[in-house]
N, C-alpha and C positions, 0 to 999 in steps of 0.2 A: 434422436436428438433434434430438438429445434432450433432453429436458423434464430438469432435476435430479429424483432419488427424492425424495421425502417421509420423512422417519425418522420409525418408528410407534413410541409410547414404549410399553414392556409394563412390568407390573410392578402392584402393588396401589394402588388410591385412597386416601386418605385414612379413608372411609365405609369400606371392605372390613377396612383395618387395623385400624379402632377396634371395628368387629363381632369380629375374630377374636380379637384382644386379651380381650377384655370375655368371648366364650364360654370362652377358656382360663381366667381369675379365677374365673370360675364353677365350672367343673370343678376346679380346683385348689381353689375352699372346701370344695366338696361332701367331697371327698378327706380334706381336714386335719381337716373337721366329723366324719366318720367313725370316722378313727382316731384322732383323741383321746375318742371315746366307746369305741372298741375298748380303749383303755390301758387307761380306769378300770375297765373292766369286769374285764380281767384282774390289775389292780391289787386288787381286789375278792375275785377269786377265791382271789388269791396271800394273802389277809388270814385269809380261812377257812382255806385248809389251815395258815397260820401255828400259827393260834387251836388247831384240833385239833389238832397237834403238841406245842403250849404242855401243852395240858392230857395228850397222851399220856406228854409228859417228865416231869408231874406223878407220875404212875402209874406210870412206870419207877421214878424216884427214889423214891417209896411203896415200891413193894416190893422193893426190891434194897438196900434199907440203904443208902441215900447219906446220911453224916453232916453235921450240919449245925451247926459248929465244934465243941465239946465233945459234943453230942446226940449217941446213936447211936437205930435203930429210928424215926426220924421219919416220921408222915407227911405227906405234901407234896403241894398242891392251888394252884388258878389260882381268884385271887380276879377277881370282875367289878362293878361298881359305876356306875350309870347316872349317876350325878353327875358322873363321869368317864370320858367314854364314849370318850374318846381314848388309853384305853390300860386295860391289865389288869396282873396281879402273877403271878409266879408264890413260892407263899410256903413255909415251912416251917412246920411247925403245933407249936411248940415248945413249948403246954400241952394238945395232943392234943385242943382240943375242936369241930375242924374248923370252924374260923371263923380267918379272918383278922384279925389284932389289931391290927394299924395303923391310926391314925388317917389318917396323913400321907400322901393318894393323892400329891401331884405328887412324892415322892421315895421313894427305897428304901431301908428303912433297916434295917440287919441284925437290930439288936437286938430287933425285932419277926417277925424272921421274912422276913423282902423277900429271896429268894434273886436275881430282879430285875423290873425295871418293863419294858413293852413298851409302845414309845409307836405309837401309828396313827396314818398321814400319810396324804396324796394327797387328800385329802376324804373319808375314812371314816369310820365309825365305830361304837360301837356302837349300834341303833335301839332295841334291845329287849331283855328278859329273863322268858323266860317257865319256868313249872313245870309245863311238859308241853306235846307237839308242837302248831306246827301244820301248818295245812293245806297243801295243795304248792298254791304262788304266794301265799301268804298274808305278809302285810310285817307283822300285827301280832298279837300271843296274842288266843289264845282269851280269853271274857269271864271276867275272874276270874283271869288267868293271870299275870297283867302283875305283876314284880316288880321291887326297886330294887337290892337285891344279891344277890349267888351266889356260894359258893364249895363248888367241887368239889374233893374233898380222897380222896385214894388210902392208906391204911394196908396195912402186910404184916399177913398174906403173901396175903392175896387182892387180886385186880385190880379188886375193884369198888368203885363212884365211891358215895361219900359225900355230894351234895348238898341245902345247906341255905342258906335265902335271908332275907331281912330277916322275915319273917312266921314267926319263933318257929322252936325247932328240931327242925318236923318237915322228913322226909329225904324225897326224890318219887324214884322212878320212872325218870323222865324229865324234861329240862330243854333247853329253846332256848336259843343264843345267836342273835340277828337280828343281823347287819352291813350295811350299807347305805351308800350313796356318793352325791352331792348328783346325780347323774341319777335316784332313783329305786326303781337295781337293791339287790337285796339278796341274799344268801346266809345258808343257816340252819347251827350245827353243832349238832347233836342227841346229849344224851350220855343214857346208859342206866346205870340202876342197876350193871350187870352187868360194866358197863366201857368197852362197846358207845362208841364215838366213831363218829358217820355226818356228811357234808357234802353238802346241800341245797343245787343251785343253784336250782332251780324257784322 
């Protein structure tokens, strides 16, 4: 006579599920924690080449006569201002003395020149304004450098950048914009008397 089988039960414990469970949340944070520092970093980066841009279109429209409603011969320059570091202008310089005349940063307003406003999201923003470079991995100017406004201003028929900052109106050189995002990272855009636009991720 034969004994009935025994049915062997297979399959995971209770203890094996709750271990695999628990090592997959793990890897899955690890993951999510990553790429959302991967975003902002490239969020970051997309903020710099914005910024050069801003200011290259400034320098286009300088020298190629874009008029600026009745004005002809205008030239046209990216104002930046640390009190408002969540956004820059791109302006038209409509008493030519390469200074942006608006008082009124949160809006754009023609009649001063505001051809328009660029607002920065994501958590950026602007860190810093400096009047000459600096160093590669450096998050803050040189001592002495540290300014509150800037505005680079492009006049025909040449390409070179006119900047001049809150401390009276002499012209530098060279000029930082710092951008920075609440991890830490920063990117620099470095403009040059000459025209010269460079983007600094180091």
């Amino acid at each position: 006579m034969s004994l009935p089988r025994r049915k062997i039960n297979t399959g995971f414990t209770l203890v094996e599920l709750l271990v695999t469970i628990s090592i997959f949340v793990i890897l899955t944070g690890v993951v999510l924690f990553s790429q959302s520092k991967f975003n902002s970093t490239i969020l970051l980066t997309n903020l710099a080449y914005d910024t050069a841009l801003t200011i290259r279109q400034a320098q286009t429209y300088g020298i190629n006569i874009k008029e600026f409603g009745t004005n002809q011969f205008v030239p046209y320059g990216v104002h930046f201002d640390i009190s408002a570091n969540k956004s820059f202008i791109l302006f038209a310089d409509t008493d030519s003395n390469n200074l942006f005349t608006g008082s009124d940063l949160a809006h754009c307003v023609s009649a001063v020149g505001c051809v328009n406003r660029y607002n920065i999201k994501s958590g950026n923003s602007i860190v810093a304004l400096c009047k000459g470079e600096v160093l590669a991995g450096g998050k803050i100017c040189k001592t002495g450098d540290n300014i509150i406004k800037l505005d680079v201003v492009f006049k025909r028929p040449n390409p070179d950048a006119h900047m001049i900052t809150n401390i009276g109106d002499t012209e530098y050189t060279v000029a930082t914009i710092i951008l920075g995002n609440s991890d830490g990272n920063v990117r620099k855009v470095r403009i040059q008397s000459n025209g010269l636009i460079q983007i600094d991720t180091n």
